[in-house]
C-alpha positions in Angstrom: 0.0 0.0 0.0 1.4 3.5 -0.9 2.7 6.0 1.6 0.3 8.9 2.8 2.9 11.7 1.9 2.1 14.4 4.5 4.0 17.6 5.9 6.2 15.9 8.7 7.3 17.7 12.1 11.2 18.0 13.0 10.6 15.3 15.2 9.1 13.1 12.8 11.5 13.2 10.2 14.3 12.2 12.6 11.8 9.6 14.0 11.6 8.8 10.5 15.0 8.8 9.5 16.1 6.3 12.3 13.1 4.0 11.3 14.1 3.5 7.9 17.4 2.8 8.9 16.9 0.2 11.2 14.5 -1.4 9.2 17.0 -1.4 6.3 20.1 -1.8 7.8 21.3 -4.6 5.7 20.7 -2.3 2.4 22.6 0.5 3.6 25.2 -0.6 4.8 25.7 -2.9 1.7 25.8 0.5 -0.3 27.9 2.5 2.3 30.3 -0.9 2.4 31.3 -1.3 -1.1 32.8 2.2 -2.0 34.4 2.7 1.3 36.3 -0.2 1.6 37.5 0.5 -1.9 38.5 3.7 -0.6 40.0 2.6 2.3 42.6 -0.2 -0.1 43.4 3.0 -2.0 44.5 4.4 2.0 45.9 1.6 2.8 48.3 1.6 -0.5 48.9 5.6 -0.2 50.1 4.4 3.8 52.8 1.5 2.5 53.8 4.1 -0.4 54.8 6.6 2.5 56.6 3.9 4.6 58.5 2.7 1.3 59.0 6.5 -0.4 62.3 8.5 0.1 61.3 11.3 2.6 62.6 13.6 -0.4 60.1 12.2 -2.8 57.9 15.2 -2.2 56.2 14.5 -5.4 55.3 11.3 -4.5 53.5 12.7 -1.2 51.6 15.0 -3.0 50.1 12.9 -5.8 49.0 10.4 -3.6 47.4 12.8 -0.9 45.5 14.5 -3.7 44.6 11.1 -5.1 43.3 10.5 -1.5 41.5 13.7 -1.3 39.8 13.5 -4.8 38.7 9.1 -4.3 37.3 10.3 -0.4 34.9 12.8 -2.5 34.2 10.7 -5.1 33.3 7.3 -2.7 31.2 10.0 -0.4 29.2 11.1 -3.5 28.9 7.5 -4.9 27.2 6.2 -0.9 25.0 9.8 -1.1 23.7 8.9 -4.2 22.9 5.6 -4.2 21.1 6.1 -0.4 19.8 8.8 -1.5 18.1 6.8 -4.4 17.1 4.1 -1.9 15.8 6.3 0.5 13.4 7.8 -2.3 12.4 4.3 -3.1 11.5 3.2 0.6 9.6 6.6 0.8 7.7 6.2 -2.3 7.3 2.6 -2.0 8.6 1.7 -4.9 10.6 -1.7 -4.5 14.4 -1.3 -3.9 17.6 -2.9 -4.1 21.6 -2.3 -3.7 21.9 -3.3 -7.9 18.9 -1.0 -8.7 20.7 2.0 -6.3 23.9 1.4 -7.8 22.7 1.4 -11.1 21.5 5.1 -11.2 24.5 6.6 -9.8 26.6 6.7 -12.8 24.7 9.8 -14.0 25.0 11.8 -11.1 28.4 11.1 -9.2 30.1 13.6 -11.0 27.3 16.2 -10.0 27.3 15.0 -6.5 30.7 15.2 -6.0 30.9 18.8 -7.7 27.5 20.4 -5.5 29.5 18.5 -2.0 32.5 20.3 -2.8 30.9 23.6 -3.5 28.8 23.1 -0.8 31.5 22.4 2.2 33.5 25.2 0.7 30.5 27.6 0.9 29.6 26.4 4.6 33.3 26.5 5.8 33.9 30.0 4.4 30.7 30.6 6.4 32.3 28.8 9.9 35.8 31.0 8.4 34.2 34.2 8.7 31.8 34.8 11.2 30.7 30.8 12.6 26.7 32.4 11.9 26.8 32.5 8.2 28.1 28.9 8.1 25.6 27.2 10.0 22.9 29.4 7.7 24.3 28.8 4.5 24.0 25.1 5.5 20.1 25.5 6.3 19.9 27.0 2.8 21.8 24.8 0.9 21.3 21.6 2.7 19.0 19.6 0.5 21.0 20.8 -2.8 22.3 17.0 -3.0 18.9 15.5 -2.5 17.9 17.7 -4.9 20.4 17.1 -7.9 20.1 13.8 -7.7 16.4 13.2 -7.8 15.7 15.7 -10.6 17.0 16.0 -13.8 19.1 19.5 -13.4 22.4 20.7 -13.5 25.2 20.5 -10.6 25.4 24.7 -10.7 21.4 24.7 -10.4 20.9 22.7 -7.3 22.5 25.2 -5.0 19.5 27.5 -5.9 16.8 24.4 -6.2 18.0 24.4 -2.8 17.8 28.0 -1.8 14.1 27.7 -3.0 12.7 24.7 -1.3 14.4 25.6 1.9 12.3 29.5 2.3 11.1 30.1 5.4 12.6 26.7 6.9 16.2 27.2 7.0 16.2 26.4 10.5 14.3 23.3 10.4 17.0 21.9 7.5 20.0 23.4 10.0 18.8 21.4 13.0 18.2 18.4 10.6 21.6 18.9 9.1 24.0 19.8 12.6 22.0 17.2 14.6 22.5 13.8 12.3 26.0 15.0 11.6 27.0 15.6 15.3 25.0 11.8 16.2 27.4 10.7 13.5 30.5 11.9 14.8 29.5 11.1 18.7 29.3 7.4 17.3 32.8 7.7 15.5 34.6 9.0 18.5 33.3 6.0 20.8 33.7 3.3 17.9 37.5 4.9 18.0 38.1 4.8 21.5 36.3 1.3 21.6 39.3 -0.2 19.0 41.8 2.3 20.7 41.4 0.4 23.7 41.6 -2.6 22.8 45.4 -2.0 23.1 46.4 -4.0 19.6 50.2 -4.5 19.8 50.6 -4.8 16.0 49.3 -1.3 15.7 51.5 0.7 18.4 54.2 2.0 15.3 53.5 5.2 13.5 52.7 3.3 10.7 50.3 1.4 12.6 48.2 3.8 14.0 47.7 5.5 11.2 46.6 2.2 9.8 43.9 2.0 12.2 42.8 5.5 12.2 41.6 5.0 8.7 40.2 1.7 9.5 38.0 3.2 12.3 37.4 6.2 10.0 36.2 3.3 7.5 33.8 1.5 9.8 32.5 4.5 11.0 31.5 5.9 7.6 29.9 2.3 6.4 27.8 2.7 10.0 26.8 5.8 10.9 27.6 7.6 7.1 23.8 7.1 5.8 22.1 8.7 8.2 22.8 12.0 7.3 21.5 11.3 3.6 18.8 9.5 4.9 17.4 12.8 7.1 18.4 15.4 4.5 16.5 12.9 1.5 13.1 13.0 3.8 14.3 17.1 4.7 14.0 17.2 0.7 10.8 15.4 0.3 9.0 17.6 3.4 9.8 20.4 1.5 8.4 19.5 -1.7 5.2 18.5 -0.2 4.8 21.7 2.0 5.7 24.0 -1.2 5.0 22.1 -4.2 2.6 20.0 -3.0 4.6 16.8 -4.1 2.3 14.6 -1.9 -0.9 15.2 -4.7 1.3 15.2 -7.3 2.3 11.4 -6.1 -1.1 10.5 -5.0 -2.0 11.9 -8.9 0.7 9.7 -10.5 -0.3 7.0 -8.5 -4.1 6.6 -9.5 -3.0 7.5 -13.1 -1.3 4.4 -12.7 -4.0 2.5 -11.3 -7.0 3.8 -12.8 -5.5 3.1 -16.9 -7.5 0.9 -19.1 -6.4 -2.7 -19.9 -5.9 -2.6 -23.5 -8.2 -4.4 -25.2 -7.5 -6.4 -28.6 -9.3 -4.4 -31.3 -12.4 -6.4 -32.8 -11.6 -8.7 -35.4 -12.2 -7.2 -38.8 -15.7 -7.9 -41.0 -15.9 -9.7 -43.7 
């Protein structure tokens, strides 16, 4: 049975968000898993070419850190994506699966990774100058991922599709956006000190540690990475049904759907 789309409270969307994350666990963290443990192989080889590179080999260090930097953008817009697809699937009821997630995100990596960039440059110059303006321009252009990945526009248009979907409830995206962000980090830290304390003697060299910093970075992301994406998709949603109207629209679509005509064979001709 379809989903009543209906304006949802703050509370309700987080309500929400945690609900569709339990009850798919399995799905998301099969699409958080696969691009960040590729990412973290591509760590892994950028840690044993600094253990085996000449400490002169500046060029070396460089390449790879930038090849780092780029591949840690890329794998975060591939996991927003493909939950953001699967989150728009749950919501809409439409049946879902990792394949079917994955499948749709060659389109719109590039764009994702592009309107993530612009954004966390837009929100730290924000945090830079005055702390206030970041945390606004991160109400304002929260749902700009969301939003250029479920529609068919341009990675320079989302910002405003953004901008325009979130008047008059800036603050309602900020809380949405600082709350599942800070959840997320709280539950990094203690997965870290958890492992930390495990006191693993193969990881007390410099080398070592650094190893499993970026394996605790790793299992944090596949955990904790989707939720995030998860609130800001249902942010996007709440938006388009308080503005737009985007709940008739999809009850609309939905009886069109339904209410269509069998075809019917056309009468044999007379002879």
């Amino acid at each position: 049975m379809a989903r009543t789309l209906r304006p949802l409270s703050l509370g309700k969307i987080l309500d929400e968000t945690f609900d569709i994350y339990r009850h798919n666990f399995v799905l998301f963290i099969g699409i958080s898993a696969i691009p960040n443990l590729a990412l973290l192989l591509l760590k892994i080889t950028a840690i044993k070419l600094g253990i085996d590179a000449d400490a002169t080999d500046t060029i070396t260090t460089i390449f790879a850190g930038l090849a780092t930097w780029f591949a840690s953008l890329f794998a975060e817009a591939i996991v927003t994506a493909a939950t953001t697809f699967a989150v728009s699937d749950i919501y809409l009821d439409t049946p879902t699966t990792m394949v079917s997630c994955f499948s749709r995100v060659a389109g719109k990596a590039l764009k994702v990774t592009y309107v993530s960039f612009i954004v966390a440059f837009i929100v730290g110059i924000g945090f830079a100058l005055c702390l206030a303006p970041g945390i606004y321009w991160a109400g304002v252009y929260g749902i700009a991922i969301p939003a250029v990945v479920l529609e068919n526009i341009r990675g320079r248009d989302a910002l405003s599709r953004s901008s325009s979907l979130t008047k008059n409830s800036v603050g309602r995206i900020i809380v949405i956006y600082f709350l599942t962000a800070i959840f997320s980090g709280i539950m990094v830290i203690a997965l870290s000190v958890g492992i930390s304390t495990l006191g693993l003697a193969a990881f007390h060299t410099p080398q070592g540690s650094k190893l499993l910093e970026e394996i605790t970075a790793t299992l944090g992301a596949i955990l904790f990475g989707p939720i995030s994406a998860i609130a800001l998709t249902l942010a996007y949603y709440d938006q388009r049904v308080r503005n737009e109207a985007f709940d008739i629209e999809h009850m609309m679509s939905l009886m069109g759907v339904q209410e269509s005509p069998p075809s019917v064979p056309p009468p044999p001709p007379v002879a």
